[in-house]
C-alpha positions as CSV (number, residue, x, y, z in Angstrom):
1,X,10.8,1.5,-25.7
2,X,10.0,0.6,-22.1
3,X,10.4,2.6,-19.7
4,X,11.4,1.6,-16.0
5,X,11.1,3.4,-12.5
6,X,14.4,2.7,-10.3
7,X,14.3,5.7,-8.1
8,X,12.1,8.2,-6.1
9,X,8.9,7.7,-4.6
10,X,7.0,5.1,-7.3
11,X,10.6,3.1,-6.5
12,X,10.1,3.0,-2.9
13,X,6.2,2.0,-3.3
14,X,6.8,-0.3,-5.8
15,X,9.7,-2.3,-3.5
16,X,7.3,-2.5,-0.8
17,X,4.7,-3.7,-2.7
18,X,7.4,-6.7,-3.6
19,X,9.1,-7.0,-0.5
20,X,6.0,-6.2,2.3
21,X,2.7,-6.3,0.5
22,X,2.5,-9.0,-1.6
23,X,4.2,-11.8,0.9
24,X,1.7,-10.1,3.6
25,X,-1.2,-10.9,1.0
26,X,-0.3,-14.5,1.0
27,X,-0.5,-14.7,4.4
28,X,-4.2,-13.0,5.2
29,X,-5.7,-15.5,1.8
30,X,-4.4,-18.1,3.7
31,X,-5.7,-17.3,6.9
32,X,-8.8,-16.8,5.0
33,X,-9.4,-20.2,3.7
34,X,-8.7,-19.5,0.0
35,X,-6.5,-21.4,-0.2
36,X,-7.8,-24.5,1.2
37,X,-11.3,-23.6,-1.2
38,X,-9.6,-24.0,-3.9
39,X,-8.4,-27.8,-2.8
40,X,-12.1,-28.6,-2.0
41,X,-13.2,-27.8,-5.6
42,X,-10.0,-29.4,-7.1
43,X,-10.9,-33.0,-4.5
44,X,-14.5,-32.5,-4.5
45,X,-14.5,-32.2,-0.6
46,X,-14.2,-29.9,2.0
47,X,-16.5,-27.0,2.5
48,X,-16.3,-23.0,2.0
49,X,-14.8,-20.6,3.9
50,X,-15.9,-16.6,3.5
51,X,-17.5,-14.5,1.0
52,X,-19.5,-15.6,-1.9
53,X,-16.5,-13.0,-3.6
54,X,-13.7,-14.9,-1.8
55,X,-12.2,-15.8,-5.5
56,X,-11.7,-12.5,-6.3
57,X,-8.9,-11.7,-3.6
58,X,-6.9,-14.5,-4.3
59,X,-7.1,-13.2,-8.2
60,X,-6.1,-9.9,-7.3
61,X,-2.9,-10.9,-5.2
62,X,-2.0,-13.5,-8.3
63,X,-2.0,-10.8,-10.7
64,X,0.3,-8.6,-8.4
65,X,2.3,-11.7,-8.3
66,X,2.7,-12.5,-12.2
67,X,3.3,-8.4,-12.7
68,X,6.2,-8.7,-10.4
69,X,7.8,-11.3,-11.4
70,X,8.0,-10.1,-14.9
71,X,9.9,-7.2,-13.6
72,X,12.3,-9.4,-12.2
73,X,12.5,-12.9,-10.7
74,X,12.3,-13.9,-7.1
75,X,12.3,-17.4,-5.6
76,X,9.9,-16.8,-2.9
77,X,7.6,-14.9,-5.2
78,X,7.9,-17.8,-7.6
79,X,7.1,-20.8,-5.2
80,X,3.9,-18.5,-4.3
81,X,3.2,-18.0,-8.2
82,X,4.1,-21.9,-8.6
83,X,1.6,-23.1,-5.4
84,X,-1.7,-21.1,-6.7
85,X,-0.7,-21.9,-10.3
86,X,-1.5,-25.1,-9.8
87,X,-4.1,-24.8,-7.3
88,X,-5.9,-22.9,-9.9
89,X,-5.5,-25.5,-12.8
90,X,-6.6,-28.5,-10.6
91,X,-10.1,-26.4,-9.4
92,X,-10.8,-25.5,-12.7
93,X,-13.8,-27.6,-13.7
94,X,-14.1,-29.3,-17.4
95,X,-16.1,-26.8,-19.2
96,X,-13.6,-24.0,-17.6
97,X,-15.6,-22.6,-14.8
98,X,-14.4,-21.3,-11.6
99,X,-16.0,-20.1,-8.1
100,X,-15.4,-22.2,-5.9
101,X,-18.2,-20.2,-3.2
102,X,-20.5,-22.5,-5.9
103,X,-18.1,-25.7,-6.7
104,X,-17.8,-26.6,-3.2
105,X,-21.1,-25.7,-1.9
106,X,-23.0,-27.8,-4.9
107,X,-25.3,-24.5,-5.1
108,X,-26.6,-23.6,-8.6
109,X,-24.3,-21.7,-10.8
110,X,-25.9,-18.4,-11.8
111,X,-29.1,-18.1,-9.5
112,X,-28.0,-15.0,-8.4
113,X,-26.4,-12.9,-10.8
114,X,-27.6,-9.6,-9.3
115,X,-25.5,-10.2,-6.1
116,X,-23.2,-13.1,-6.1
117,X,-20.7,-12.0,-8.2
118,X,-19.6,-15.0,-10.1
119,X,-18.5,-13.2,-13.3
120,X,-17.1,-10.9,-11.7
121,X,-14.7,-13.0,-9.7
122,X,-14.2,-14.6,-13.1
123,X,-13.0,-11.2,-14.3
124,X,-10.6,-10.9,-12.2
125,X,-9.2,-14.7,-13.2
126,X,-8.9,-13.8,-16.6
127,X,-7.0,-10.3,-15.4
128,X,-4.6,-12.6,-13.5
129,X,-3.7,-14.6,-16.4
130,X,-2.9,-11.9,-18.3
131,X,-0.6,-10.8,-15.8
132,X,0.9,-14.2,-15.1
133,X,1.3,-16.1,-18.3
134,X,1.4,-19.5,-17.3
135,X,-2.0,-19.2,-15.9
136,X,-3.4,-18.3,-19.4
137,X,-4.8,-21.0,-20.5
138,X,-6.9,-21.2,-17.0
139,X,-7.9,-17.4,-18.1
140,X,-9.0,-18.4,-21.9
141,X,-11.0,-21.4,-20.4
142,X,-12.9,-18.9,-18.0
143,X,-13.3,-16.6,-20.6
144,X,-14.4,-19.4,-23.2
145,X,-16.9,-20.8,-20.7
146,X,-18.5,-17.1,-20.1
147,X,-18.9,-16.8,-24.3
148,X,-20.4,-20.2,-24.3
149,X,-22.8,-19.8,-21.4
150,X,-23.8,-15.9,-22.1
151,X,-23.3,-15.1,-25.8
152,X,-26.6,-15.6,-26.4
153,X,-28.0,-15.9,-22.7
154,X,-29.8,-13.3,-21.2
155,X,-28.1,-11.8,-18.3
156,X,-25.0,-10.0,-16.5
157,X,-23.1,-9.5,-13.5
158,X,-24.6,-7.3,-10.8
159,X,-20.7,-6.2,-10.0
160,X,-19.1,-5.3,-13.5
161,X,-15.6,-6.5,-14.0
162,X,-15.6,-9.0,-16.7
163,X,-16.3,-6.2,-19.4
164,X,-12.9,-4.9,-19.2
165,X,-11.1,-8.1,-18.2
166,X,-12.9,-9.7,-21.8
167,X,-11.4,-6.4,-24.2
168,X,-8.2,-7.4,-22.0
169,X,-8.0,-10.6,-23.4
170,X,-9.4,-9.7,-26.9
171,X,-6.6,-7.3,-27.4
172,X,-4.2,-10.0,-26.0
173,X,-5.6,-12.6,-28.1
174,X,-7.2,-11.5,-31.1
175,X,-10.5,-13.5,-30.4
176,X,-13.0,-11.5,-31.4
177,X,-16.1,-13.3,-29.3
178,X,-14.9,-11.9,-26.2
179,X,-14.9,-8.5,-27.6
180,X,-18.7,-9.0,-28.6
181,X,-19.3,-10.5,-25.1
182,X,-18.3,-7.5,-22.9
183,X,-20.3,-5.3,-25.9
184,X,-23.4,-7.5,-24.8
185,X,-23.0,-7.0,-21.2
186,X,-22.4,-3.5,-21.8
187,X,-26.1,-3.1,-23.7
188,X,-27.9,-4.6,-21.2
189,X,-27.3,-3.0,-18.3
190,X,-29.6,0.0,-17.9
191,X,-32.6,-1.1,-18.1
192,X,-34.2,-2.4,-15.0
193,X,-33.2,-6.0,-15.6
194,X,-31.6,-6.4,-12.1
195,X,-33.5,-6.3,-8.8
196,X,-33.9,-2.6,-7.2
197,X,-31.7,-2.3,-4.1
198,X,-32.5,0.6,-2.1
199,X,-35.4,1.8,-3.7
200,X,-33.8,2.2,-6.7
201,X,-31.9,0.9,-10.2
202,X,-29.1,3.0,-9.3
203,X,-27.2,1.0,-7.0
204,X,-26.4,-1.7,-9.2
205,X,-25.6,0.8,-12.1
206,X,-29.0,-0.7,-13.9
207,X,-30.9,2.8,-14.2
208,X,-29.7,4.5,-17.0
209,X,-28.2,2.6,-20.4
210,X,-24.9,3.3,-21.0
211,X,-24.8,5.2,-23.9
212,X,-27.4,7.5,-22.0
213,X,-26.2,7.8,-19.0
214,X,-23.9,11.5,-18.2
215,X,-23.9,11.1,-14.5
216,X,-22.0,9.1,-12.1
217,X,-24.4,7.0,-9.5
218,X,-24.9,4.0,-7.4
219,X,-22.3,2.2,-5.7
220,X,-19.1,4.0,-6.8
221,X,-17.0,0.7,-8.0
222,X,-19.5,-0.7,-9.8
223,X,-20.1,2.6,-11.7
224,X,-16.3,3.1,-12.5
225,X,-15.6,-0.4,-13.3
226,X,-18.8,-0.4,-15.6
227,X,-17.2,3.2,-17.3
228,X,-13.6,1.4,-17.7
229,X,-15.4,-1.8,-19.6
230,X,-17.8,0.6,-21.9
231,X,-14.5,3.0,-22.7
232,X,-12.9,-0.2,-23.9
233,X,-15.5,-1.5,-26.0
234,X,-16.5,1.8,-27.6
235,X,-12.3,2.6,-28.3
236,X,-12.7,-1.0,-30.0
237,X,-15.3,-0.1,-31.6
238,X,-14.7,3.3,-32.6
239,X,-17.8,4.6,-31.3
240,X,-17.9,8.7,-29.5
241,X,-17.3,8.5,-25.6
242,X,-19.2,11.6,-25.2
243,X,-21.6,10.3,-22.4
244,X,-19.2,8.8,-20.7
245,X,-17.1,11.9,-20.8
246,X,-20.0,13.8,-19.1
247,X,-20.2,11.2,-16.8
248,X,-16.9,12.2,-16.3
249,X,-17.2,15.9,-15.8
250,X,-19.8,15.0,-13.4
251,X,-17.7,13.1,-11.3
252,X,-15.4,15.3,-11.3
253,X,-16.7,18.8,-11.4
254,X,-19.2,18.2,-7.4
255,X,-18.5,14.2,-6.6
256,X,-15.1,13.9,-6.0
257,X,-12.4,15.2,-3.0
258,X,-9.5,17.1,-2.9
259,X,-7.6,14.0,-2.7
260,X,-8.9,11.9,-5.6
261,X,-11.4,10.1,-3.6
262,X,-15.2,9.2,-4.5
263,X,-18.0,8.3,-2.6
264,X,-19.8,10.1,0.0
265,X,-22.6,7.7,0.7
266,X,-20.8,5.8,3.4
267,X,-23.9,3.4,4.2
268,X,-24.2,2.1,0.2
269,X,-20.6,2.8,-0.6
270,X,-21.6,5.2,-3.3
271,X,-21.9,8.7,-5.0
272,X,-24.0,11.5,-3.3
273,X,-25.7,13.9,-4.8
274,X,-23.2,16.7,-6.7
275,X,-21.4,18.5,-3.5
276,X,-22.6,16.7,-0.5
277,X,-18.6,15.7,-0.1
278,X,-18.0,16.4,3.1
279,X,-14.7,15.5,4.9
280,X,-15.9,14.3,8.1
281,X,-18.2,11.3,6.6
282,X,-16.2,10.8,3.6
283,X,-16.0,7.1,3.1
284,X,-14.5,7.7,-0.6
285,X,-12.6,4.0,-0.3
286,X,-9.5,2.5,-1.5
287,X,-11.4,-0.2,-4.4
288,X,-12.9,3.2,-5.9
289,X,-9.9,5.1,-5.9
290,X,-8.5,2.3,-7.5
291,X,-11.5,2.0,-10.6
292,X,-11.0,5.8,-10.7
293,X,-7.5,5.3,-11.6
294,X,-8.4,2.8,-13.8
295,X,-11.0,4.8,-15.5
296,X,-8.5,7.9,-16.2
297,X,-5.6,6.0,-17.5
298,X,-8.4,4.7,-20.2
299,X,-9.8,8.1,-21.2
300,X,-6.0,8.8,-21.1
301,X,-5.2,6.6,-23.7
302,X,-8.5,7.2,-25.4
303,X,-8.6,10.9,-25.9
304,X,-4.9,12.0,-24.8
305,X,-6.2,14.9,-22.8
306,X,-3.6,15.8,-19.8
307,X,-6.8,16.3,-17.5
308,X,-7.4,12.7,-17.1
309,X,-3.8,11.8,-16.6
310,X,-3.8,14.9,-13.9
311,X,-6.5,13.0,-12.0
312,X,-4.9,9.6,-12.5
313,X,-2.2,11.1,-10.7
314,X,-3.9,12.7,-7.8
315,X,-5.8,9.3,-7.2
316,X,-2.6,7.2,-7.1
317,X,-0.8,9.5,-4.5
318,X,-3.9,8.6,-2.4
319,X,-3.6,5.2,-2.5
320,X,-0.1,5.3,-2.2
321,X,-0.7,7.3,1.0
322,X,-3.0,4.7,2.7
323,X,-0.3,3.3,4.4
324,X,1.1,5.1,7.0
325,X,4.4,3.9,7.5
326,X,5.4,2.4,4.5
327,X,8.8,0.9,6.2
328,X,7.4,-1.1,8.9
329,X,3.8,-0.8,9.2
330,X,0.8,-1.8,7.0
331,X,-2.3,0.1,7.1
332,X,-6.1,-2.3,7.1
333,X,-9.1,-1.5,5.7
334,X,-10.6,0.8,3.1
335,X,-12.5,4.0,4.4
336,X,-10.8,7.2,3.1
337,X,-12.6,9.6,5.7
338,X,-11.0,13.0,6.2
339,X,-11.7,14.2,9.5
340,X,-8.1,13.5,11.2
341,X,-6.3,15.8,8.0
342,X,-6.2,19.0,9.8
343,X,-5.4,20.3,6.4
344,X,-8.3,22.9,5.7
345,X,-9.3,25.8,7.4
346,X,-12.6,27.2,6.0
347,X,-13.4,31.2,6.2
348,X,-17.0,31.9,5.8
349,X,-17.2,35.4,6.5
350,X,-19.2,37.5,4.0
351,X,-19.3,34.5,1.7
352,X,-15.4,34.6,1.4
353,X,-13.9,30.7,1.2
354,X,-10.4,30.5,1.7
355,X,-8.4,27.6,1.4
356,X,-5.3,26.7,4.1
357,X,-3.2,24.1,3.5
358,X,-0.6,22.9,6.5
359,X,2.3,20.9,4.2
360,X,3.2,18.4,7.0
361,X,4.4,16.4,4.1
362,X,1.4,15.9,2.6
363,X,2.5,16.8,-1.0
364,X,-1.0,14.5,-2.5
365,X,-3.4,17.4,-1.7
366,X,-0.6,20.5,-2.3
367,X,-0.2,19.2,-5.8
368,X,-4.0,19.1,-6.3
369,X,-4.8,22.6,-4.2
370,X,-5.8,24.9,-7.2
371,X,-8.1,22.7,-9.5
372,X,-9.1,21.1,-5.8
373,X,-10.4,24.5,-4.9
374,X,-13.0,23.9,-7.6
375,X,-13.5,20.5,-6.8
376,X,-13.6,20.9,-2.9
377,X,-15.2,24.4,-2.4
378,X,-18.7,23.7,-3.3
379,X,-19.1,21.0,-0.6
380,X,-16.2,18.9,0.7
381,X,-15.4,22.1,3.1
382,X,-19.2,22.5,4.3
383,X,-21.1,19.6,6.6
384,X,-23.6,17.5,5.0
385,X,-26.0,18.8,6.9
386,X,-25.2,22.6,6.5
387,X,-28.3,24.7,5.5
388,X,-29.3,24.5,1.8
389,X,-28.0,28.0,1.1
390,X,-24.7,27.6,2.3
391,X,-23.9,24.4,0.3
392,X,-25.8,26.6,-3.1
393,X,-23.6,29.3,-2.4
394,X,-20.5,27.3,-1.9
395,X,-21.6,25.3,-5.5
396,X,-22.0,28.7,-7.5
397,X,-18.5,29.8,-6.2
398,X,-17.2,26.5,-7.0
399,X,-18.3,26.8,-10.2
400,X,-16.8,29.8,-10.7
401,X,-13.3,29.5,-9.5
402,X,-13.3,26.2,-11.7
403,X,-14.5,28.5,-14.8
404,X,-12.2,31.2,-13.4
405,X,-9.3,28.6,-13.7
406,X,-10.2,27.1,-17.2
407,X,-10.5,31.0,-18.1
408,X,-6.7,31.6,-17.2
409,X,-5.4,28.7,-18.4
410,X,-6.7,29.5,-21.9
């Protein structure tokens, strides 16, 4: 049975996606130069315009494309599914790989795999020809190239990605080597192979391995795409996803706001420690949101536990709720700071913290209020900076409305 949406809020979000979004996507890649990239790799000249992760855009926006036009057809949707199509096909080189930030440029494939994010941008290939079918076979050539190169290579991306987009295509497919190729990328992160940034392993999710690891750190979407790969791969392989669901709970219980956002380390885009959440330098951006989402649906399907599909929620009324204006205006960039909400009042007389919510419309955070108490409390409400006692007070009260709660709902 399949289920379809013609009504309500998703309706309304998902016609502007059609209508606004996507069409305004095709405009800023061209603008870009992604466009024009991908006719330098497909005539051998030219040179490169923007990031080293320019592919990736232009990925995402295709797969938006291919999902709408299965829901229903669209000429102007179709000569933009059409034009890239082909773009794609001609680009691709003979043994079915694709960056063009490396096929125009002449640099080295794979010098860099701690920071140029080669596979990763291939991951998101593959996801777009899932999504669009007549880009498939670009997608299995990608993903046939990445067996044939890594299989037996030492080595992974320093952004993961192609995990989950390779147990994508396995379950599309049936082929069993790209199954066994996001398991291989899985094992080897965790062990210091990368390069330290910052001082540490964390950032590039290399720290811990996987099937140790019960804490969410490093740059958020890395972390969460890394969590939606290894859920995958262990569902496929029936192994327990008990670390990742305490990686979970960790995220959860002191690392993540009232509104479904994550990240609180502004200046490396990633988790802080458990209840330094503050609104005022929340960066907590759209891309995690998004893995965040991604990660819940999986432990959805994986476990069916309502929590997960109760936080899947919460993080898709954020995003939804990026744009401000969702009839005429479209909203740039990615920080998800809180300052401007004027949604919480914060009582801390004699150690009381009360909660205030002003509805202005802003139904995202009244339906997450009570388990966002115990979410929010032990930090999101107090400054970074606030004296050590207040924010170990404000954790042990957290920790008990959240216990308080469970206790009720038993």
């Amino acid at each position: 049975m399949k289920a379809t949406i013609d009504g309500g809020f998703w309706a309304g979000r998902r016609q502007f996606n059609r209508d606004v979004l996507i069409p305004d996507g095709e405009r800023q890649i061209r603008e870009a130069g992604t466009f024009d990239n991908l006719r330098a790799a497909a005539t051998g000249s030219g040179t490169h315009r923007g990031l080293v992760y320019q592919d990736s855009d232009l990925h995402k926006w295709v797969e938006a494309l291919g999902w709408e036009l299965r829901n229903a057809p669209s000429p102007a949707l179709q000569r933009m599914a059409d034009e890239v199509t082909a773009l794609l096909i001609a680009a691709q080189a003979p043994d079915g790989y694709l960056d063009t930030a490396f096929q125009v440029t002449g640099h080295p494939r794979y010098r860099n795999l701690a920071d140029e994010h080669e596979i990763y941008c291939m991951g998101h290939l593959i996801e777009a020809g899932l999504a669009h079918p007549p880009l498939l076979p670009v997608a299995r050539r990608v993903a046939d190239h990445l067996v044939a190169t890594f299989t037996d290579r030492p080595g992974f991306c320093g952004h993961p990605e192609a995990e989950l987009a390779l147990v994508k295509l396995y379950r599309a497919t049936g082929e069993r080597a790209y199954l066994e190729l996001a398991r291989r990328f899985v094992d080897r992160r965790g062990h210091g192979t990368l390069p330290q940034r910052y001082g540490s392993s964390a950032y590039l999710v290399d720290r811990v391995p996987v099937r140790e690891q019960t804490v969410v750190e490093g740059h958020c979407v890395r972390q969460l795409y890394l969590n939606c790969g290894a859920t995958d791969v262990f569902t496929e392989l029936g192994e327990p996803l008990d670390p990742l669901l305490a990686a979970w709970e960790d995220m959860v219980d002191g690392k993540t706001y009232i509104t479904g956002g994550v990240g609180s380390d502004r200046a490396h885009e990633a988790f802080g420690a458990p209840f330094e959440i503050a609104p005022a330098s929340a960066y907590a951006e759209t891309c995690a949101a998004i893995a965040s989402v991604f990660w819940n649906w999986r432990l959805l399907q994986a476990t069916g536990e309502a929590r997960f599909a109760d936080r899947r929620y919460v993080g898709e009324l954020r995003m939804a709720l990026r744009c401000r204006d969702c009839d005429r205006e479209l909203e740039d960039g990615c920080d998800g700071a809180l300052r401007n909400r004027r949604a919480f009042i914060v009582d801390r007389e004699d150690d009381v913290v009360a909660l205030v919510t002003r509805s202005d419309g802003d139904r995202g955070v009244l339906a997450a209020v009570l388990d966002g108490i115990a979410d929010q409390v032990g930090g999101a409400l107090l400054p970074l900076r606030a004296p050590r006692h207040w924010r170990l007070r404000a954790g042990l009260i957290a920790l008990a409305v959240r216990w308080l709660i469970r206790l009720i709902a038993r």
